[in-house]
PyMOL Python script that loads the backbone (N, CA, C, O; Angstrom):
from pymol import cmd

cmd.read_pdbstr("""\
ATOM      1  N   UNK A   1      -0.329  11.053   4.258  1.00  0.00           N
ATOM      2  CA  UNK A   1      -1.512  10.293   4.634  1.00  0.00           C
ATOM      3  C   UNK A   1      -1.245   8.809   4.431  1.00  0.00           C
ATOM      4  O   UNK A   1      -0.381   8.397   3.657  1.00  0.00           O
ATOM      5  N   UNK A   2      -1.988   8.068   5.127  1.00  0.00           N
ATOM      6  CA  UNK A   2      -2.200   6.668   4.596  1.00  0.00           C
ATOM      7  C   UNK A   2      -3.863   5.633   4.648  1.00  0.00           C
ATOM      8  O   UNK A   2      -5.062   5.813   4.431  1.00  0.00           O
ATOM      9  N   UNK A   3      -3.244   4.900   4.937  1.00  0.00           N
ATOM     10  CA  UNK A   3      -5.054   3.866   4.786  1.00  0.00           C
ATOM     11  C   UNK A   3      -4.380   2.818   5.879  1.00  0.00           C
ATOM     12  O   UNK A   3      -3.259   2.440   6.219  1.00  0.00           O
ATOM     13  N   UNK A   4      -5.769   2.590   6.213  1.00  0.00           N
ATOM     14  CA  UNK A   4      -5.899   1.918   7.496  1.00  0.00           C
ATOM     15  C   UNK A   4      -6.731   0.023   7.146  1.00  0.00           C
ATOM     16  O   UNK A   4      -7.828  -0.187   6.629  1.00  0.00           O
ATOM     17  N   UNK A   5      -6.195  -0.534   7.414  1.00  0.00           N
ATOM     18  CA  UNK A   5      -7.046  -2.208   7.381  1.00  0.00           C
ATOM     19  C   UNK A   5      -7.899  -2.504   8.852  1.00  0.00           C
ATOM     20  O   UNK A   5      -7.350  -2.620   9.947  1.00  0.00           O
ATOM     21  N   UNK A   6      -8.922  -2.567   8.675  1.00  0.00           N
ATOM     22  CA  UNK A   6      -9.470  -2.861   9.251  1.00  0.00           C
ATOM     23  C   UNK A   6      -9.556  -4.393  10.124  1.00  0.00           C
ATOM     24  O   UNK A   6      -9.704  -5.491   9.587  1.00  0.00           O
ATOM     25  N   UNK A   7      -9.460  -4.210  11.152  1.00  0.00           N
ATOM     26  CA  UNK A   7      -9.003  -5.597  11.441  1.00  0.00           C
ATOM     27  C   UNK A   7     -10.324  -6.578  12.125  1.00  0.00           C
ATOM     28  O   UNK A   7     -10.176  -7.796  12.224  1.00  0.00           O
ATOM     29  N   UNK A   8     -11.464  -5.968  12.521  1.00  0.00           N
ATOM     30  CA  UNK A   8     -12.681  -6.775  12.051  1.00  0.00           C
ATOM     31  C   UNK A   8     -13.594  -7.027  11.274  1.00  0.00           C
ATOM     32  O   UNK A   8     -14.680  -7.552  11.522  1.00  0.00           O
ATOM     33  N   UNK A   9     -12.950  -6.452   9.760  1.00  0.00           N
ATOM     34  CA  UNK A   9     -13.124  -7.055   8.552  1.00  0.00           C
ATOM     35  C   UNK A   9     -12.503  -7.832   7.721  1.00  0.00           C
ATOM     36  O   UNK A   9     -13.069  -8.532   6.881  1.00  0.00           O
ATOM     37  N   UNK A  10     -11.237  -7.755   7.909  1.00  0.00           N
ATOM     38  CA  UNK A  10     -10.060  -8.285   7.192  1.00  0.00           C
ATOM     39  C   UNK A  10     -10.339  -9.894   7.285  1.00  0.00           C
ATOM     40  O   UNK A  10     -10.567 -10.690   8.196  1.00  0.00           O
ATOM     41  N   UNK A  11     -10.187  -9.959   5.713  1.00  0.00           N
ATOM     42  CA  UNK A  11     -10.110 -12.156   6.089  1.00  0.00           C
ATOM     43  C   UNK A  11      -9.236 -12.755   5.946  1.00  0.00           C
ATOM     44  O   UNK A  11      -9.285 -13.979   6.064  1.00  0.00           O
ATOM     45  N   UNK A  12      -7.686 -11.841   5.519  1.00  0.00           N
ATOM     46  CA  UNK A  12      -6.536 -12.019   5.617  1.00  0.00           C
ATOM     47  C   UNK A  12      -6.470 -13.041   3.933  1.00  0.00           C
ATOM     48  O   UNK A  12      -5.794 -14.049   3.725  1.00  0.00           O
ATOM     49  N   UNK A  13      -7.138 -12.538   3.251  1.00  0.00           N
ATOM     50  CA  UNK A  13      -6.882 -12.990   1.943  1.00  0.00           C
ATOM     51  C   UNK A  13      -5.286 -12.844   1.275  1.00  0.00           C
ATOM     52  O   UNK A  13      -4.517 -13.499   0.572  1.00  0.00           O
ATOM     53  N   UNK A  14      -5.341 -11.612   1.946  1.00  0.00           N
ATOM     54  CA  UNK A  14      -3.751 -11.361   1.162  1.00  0.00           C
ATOM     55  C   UNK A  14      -3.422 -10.761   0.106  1.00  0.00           C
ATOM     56  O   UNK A  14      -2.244 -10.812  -0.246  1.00  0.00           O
ATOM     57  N   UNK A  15      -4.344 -10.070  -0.636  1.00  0.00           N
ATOM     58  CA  UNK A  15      -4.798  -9.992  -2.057  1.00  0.00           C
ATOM     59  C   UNK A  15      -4.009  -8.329  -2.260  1.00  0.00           C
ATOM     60  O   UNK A  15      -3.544  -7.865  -3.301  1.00  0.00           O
ATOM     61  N   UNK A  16      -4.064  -7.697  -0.910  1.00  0.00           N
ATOM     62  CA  UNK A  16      -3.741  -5.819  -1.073  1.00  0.00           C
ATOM     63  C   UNK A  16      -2.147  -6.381  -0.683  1.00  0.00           C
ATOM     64  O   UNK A  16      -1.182  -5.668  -0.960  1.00  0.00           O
ATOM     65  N   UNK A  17      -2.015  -7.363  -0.194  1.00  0.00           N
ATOM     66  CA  UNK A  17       0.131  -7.131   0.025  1.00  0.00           C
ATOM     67  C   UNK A  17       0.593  -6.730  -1.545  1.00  0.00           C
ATOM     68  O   UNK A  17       0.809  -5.540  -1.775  1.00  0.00           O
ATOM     69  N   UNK A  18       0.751  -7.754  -2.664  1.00  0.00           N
ATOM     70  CA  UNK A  18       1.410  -7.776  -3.284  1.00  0.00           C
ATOM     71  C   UNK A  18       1.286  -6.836  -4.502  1.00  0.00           C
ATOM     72  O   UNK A  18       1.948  -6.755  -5.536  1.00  0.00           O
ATOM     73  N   UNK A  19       0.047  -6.040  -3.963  1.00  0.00           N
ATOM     74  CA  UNK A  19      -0.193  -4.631  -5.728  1.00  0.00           C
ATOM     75  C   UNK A  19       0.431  -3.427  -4.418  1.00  0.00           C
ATOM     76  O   UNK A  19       0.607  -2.270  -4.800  1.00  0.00           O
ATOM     77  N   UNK A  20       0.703  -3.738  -3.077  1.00  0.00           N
ATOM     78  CA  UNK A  20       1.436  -2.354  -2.826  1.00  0.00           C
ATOM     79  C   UNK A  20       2.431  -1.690  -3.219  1.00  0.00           C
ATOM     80  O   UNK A  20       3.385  -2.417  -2.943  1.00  0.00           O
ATOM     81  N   UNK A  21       2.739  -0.957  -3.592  1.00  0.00           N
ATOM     82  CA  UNK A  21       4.141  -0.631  -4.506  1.00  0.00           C
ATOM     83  C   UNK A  21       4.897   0.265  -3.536  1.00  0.00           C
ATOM     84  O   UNK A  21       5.856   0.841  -4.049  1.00  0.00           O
ATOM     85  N   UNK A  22       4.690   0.496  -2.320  1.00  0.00           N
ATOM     86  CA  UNK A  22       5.491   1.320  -0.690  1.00  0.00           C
ATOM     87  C   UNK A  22       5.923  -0.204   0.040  1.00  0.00           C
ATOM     88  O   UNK A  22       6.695  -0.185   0.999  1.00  0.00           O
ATOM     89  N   UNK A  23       5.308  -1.677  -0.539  1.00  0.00           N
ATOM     90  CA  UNK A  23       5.748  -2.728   0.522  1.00  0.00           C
ATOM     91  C   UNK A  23       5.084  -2.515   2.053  1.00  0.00           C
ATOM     92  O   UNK A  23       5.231  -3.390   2.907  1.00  0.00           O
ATOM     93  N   UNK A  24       4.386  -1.355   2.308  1.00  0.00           N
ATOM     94  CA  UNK A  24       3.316  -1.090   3.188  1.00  0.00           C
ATOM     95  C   UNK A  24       2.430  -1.865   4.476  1.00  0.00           C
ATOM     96  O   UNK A  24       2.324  -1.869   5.702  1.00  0.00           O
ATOM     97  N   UNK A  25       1.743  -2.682   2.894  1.00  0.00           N
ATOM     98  CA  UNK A  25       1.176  -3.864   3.218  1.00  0.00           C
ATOM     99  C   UNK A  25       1.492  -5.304   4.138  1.00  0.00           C
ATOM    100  O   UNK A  25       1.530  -6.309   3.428  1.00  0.00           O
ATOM    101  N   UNK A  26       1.686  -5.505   5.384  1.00  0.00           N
ATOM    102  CA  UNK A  26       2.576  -6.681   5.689  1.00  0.00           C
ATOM    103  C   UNK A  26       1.399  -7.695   6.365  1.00  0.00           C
ATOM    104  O   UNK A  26       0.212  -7.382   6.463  1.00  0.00           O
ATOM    105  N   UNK A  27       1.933  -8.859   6.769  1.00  0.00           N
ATOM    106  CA  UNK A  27       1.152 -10.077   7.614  1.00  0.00           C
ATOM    107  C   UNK A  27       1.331  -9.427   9.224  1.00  0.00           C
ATOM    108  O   UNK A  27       2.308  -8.778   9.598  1.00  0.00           O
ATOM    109  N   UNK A  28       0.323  -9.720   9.927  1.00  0.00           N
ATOM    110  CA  UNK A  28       0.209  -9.286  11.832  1.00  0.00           C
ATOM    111  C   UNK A  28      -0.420  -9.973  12.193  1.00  0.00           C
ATOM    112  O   UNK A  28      -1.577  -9.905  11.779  1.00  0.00           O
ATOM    113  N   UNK A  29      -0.146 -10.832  12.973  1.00  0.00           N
ATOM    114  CA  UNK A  29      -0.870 -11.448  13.880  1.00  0.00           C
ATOM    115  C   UNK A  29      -2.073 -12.246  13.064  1.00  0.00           C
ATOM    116  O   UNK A  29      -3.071 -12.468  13.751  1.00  0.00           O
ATOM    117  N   UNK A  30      -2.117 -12.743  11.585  1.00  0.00           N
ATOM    118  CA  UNK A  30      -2.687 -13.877  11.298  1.00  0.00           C
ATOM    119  C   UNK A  30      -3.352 -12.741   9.940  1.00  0.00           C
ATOM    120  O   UNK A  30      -3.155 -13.066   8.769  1.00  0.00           O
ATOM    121  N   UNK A  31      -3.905 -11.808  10.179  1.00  0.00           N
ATOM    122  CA  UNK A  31      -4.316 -10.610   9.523  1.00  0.00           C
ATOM    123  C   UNK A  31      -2.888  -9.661   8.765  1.00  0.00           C
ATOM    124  O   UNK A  31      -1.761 -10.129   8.599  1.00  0.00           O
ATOM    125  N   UNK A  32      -3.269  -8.471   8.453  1.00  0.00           N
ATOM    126  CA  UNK A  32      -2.749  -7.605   7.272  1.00  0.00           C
ATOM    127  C   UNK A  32      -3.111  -6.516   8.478  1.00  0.00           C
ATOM    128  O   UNK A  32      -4.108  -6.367   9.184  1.00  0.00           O
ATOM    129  N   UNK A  33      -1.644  -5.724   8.369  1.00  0.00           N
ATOM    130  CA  UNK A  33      -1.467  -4.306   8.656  1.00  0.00           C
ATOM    131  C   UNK A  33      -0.942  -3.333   7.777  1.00  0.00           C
ATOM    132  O   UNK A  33      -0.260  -3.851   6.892  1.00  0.00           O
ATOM    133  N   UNK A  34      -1.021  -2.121   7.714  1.00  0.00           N
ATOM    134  CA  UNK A  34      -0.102  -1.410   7.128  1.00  0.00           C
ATOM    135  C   UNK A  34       0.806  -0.164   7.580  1.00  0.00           C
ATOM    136  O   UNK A  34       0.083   0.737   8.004  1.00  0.00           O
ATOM    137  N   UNK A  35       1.745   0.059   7.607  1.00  0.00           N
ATOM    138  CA  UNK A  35       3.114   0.288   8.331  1.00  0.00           C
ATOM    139  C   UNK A  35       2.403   2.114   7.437  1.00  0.00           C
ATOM    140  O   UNK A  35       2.528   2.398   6.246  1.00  0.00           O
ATOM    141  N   UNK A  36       1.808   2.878   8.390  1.00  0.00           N
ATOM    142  CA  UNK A  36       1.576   3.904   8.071  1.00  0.00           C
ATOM    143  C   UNK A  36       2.775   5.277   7.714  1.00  0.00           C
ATOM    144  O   UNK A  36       2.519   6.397   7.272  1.00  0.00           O
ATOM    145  N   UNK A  37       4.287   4.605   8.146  1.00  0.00           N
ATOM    146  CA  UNK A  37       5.347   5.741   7.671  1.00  0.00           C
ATOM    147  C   UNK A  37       5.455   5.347   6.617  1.00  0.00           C
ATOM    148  O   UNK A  37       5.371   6.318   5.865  1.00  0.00           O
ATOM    149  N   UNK A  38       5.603   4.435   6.056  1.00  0.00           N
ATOM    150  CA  UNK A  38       5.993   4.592   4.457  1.00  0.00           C
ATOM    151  C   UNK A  38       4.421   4.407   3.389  1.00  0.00           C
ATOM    152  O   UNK A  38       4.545   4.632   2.185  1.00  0.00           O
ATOM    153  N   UNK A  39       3.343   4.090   3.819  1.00  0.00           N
ATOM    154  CA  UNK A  39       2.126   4.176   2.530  1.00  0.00           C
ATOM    155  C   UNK A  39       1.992   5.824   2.476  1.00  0.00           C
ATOM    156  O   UNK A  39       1.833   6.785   3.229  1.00  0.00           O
ATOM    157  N   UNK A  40       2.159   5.504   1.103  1.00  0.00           N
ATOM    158  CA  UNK A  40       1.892   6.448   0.514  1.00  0.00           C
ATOM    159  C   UNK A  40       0.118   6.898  -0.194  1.00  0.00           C
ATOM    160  O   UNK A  40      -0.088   7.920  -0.850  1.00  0.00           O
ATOM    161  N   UNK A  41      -0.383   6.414  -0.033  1.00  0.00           N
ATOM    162  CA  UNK A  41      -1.743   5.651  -0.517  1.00  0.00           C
ATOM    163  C   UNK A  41      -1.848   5.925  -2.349  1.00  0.00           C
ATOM    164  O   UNK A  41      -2.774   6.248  -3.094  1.00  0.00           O
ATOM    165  N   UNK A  42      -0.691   5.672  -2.518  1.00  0.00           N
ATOM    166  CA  UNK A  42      -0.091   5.363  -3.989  1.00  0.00           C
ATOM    167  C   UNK A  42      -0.670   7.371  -4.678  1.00  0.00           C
ATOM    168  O   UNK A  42      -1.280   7.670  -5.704  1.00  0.00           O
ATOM    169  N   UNK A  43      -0.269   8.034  -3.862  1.00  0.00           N
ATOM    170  CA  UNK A  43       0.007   9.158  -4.466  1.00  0.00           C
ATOM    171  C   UNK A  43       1.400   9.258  -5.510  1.00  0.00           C
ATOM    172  O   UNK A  43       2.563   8.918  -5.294  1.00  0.00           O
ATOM    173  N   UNK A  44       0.799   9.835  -6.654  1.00  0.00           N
ATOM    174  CA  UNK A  44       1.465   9.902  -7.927  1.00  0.00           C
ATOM    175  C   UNK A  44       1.962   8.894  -8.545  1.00  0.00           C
ATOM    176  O   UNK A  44       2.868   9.062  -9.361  1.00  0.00           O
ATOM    177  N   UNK A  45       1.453   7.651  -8.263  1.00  0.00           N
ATOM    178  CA  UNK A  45       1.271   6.642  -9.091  1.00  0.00           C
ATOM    179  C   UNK A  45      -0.151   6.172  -9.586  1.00  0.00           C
ATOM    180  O   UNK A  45      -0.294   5.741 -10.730  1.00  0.00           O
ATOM    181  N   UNK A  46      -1.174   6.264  -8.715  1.00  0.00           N
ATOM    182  CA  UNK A  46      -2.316   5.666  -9.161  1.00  0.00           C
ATOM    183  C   UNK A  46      -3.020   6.296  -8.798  1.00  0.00           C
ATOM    184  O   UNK A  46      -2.770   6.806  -7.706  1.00  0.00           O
ATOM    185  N   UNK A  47      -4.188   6.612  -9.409  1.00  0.00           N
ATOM    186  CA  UNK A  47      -5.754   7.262  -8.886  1.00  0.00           C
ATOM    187  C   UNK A  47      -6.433   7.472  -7.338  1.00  0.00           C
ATOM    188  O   UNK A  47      -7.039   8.312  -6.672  1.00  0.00           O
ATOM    189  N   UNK A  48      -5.723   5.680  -7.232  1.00  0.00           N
ATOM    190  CA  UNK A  48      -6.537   5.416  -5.907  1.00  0.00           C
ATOM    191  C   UNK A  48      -5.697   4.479  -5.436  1.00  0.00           C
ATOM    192  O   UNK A  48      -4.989   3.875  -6.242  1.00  0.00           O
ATOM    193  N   UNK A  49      -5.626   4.193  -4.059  1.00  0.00           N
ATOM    194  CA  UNK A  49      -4.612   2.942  -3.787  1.00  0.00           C
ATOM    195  C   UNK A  49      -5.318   1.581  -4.170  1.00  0.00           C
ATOM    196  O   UNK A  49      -6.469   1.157  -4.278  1.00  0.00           O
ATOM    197  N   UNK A  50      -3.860   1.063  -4.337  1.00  0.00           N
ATOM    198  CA  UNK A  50      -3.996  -0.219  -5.094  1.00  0.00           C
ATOM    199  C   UNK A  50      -4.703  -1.265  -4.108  1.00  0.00           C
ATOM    200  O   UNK A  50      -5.489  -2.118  -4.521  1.00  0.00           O
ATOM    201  N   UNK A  51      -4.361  -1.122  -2.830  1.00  0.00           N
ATOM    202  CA  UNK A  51      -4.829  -2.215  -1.763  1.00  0.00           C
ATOM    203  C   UNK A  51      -6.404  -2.008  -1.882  1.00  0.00           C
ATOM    204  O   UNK A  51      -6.898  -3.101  -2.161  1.00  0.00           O
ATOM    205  N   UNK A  52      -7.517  -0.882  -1.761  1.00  0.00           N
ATOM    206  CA  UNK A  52      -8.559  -0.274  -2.253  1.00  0.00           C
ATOM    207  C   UNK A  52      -9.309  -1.190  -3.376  1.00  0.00           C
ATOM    208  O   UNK A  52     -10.308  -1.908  -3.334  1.00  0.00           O
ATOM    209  N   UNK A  53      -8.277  -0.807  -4.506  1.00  0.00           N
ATOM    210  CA  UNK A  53      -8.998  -1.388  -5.662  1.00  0.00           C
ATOM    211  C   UNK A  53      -9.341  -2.961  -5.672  1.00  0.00           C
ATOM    212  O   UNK A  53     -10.268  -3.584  -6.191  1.00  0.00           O
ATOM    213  N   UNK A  54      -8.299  -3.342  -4.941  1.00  0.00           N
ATOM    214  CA  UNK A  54      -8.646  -5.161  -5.253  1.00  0.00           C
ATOM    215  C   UNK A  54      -8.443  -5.670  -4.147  1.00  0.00           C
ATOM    216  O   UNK A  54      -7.744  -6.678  -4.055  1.00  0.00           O
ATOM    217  N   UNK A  55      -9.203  -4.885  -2.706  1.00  0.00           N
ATOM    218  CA  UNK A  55      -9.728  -5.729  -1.791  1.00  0.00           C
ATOM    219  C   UNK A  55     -11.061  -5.810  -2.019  1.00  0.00           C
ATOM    220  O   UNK A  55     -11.649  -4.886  -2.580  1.00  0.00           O
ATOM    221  N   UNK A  56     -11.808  -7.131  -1.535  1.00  0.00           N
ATOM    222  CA  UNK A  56     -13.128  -7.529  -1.868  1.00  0.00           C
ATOM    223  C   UNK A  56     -14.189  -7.240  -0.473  1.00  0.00           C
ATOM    224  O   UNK A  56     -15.374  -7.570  -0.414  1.00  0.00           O
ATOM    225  N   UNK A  57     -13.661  -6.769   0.243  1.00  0.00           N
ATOM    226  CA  UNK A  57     -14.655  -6.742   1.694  1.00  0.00           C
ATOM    227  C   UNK A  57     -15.156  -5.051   1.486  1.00  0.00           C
ATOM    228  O   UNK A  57     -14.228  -4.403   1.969  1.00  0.00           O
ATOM    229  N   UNK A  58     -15.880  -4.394   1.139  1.00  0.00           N
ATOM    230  CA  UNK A  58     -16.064  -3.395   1.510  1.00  0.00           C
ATOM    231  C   UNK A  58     -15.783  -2.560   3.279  1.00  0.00           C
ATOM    232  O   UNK A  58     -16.200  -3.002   4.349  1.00  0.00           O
ATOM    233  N   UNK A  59     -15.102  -1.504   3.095  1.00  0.00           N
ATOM    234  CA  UNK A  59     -14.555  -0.517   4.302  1.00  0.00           C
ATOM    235  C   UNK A  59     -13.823  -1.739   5.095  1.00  0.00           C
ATOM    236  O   UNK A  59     -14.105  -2.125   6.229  1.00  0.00           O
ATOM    237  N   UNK A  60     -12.944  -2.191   4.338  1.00  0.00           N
ATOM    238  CA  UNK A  60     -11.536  -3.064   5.036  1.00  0.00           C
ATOM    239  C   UNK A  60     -10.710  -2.499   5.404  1.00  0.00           C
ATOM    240  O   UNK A  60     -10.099  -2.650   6.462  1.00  0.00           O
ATOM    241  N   UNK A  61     -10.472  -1.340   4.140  1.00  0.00           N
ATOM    242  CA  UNK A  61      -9.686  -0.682   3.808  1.00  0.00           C
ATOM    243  C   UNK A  61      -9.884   0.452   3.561  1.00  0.00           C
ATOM    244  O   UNK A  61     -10.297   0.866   2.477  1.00  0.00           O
ATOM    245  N   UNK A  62      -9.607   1.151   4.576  1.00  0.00           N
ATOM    246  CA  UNK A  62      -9.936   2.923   4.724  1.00  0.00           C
ATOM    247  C   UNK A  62      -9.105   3.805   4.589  1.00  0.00           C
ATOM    248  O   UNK A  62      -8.032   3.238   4.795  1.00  0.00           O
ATOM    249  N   UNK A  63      -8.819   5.365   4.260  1.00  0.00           N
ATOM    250  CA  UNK A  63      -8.129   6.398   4.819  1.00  0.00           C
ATOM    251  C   UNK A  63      -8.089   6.869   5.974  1.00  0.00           C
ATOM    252  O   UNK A  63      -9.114   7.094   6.618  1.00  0.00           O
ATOM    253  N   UNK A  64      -6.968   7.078   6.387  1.00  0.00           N
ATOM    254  CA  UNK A  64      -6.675   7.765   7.994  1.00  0.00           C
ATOM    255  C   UNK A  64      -7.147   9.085   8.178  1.00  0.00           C
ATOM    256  O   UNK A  64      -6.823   9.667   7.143  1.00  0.00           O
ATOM    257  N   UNK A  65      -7.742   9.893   8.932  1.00  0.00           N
ATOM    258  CA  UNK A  65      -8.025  11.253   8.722  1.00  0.00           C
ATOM    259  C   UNK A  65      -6.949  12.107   8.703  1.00  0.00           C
ATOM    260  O   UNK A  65      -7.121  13.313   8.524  1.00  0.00           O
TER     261      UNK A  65
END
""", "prot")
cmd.dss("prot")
cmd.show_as("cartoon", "prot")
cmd.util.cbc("prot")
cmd.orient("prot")
């Protein structure tokens, strides 16, 4: 599975690149994507993904079904 950024929420803070621990997280087109073959959505490291915890926009940052 992974998580999805929303890209008409995103304010391109930048804040979910650098707690990704898959490197996932990258810059697109002025905004934040995430490279869905390698997120892991921090299974067996953390509770919950890290991009999740310390983005500030609510549903920026979602799971993929």
């Amino acid at each position: 599975m992974a998580v999805q950024i929303e890209a008409s929420i995103c304010t391109a803070c930048g804040d979910c690149e650098p707690v990704c621990p898959t490197k996932s997280i990258v810059p697109h087109k002025g905004l934040y994507t995430v490279k869905t073959d390698t997120c892991t959505e921090c299974d067996g490291e953390h509770e919950m993904p890290q991009c999740i915890e310390v983005c500030m926009e609510d549903d920026c940052i979602v799971f993929l079904d």
